[in-house]
C-alpha positions in Angstrom: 0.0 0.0 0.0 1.8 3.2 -1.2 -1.3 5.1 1.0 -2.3 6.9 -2.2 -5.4 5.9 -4.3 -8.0 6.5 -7.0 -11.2 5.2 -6.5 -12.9 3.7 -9.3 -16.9 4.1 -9.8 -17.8 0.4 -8.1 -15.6 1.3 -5.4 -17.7 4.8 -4.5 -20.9 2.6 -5.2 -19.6 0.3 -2.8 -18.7 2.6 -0.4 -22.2 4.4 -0.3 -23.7 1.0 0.5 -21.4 0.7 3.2 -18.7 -2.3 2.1 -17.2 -3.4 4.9 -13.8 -4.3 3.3 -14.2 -0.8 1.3 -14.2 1.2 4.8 -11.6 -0.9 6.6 -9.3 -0.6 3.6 -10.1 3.6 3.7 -8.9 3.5 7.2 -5.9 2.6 6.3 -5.4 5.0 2.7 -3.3 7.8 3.3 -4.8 9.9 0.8 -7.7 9.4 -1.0 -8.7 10.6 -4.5 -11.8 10.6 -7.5 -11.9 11.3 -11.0 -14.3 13.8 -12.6 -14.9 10.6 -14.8 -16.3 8.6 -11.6 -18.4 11.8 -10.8 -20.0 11.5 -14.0 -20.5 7.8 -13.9 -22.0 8.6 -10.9 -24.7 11.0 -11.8 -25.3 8.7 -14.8 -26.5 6.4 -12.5 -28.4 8.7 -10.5 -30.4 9.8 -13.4 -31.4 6.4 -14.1 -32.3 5.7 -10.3 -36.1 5.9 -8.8 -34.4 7.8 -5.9 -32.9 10.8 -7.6 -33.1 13.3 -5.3 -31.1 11.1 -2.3 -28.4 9.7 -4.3 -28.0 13.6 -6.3 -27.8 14.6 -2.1 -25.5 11.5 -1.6 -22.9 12.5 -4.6 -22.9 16.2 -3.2 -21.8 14.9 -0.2 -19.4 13.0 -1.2 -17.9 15.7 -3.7 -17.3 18.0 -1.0 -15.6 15.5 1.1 -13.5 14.4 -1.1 -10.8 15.6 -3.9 -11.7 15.3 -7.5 -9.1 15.3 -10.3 -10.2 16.9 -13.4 -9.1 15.4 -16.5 -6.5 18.2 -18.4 -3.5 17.7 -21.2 -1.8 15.7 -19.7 -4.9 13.4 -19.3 -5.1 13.3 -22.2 -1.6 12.7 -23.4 -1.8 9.3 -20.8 -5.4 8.4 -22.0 -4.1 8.1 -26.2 -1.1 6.2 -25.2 -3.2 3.7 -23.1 -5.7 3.7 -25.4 -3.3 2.6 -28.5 -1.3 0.1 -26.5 -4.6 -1.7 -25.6 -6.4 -1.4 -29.5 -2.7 -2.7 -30.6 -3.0 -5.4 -28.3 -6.5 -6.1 -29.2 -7.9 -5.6 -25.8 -10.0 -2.6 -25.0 -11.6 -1.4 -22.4 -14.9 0.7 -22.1 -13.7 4.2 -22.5 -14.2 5.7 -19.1 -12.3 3.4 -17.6 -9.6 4.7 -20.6 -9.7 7.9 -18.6 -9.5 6.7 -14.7 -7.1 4.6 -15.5 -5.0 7.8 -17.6 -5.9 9.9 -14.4 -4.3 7.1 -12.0 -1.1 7.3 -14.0 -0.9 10.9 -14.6 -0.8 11.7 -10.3 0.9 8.5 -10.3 -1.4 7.2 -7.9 -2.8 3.4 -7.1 -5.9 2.7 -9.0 -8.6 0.4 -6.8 -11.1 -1.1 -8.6 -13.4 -4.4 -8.8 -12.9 -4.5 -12.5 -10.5 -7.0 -14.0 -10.0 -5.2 -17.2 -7.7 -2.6 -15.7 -4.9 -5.6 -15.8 -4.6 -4.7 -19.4 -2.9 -1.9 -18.7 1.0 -2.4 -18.5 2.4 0.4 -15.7 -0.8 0.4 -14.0 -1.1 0.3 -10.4 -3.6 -1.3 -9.3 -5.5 -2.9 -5.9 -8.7 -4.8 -5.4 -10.9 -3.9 -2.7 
């Protein structure tokens, strides 16, 4: 554990309904850290939920307890490489995850995630929770 982490969407979603291995593992993070691209899967999901309203109240909260990394140049300079190196291989991944994963390696931080995919991705660092 380098104490420094991006969470990835299923790892927010599992921390709003309260994953016991999500908030022991927290505990011990150092720093914690989102992608604009998580916050937009996020409200994605909220606007296909029957609760709106609670889960738009639950994502506020969570925005402004949290840091969230935009995506910029750079970004985007790590998302094209990733993306190549993956289409070369003949092994993409769903496009978002292009983008966390470029956001993880631009702050040089430890991607945690439930998605296997992310193994694709030589230079990745990368836990399960």
């Amino acid at each position: 554990m380098n104490g420094k982490y991006l969470l990835d969407t299923n790892i927010v979603i599992a921390l709003f309904t309260q994953d016991l291995i999500v908030q022991q593992n927290l505990a011990k993070a150092r720093t914690t850290f989102v992608s604009t691209i998580t916050i937009g899967e996020l409200y994605y999901g909220m606007q296909k939920s029957k609760q709106k309203k609670s889960n738009q109240q639950r994502i506020e909260e969570f925005i402004a307890h949290n840091v969230v990394l935009p995506c910029d140049i750079d970004t985007a300079q790590y998302y094209g490489q990733i993306k190549h190196l993956l289409r070369e291989k003949g092994q993409p991944i769903p496009e978002g995850d292009l983008w966390i994963a470029a956001t993880a390696q631009q702050y040089q931080l430890t991607l945690v995630s439930r998605d296997k995919h992310f193994t694709k991705i030589e230079g990745l660092t990368l836990e399960r929770w």
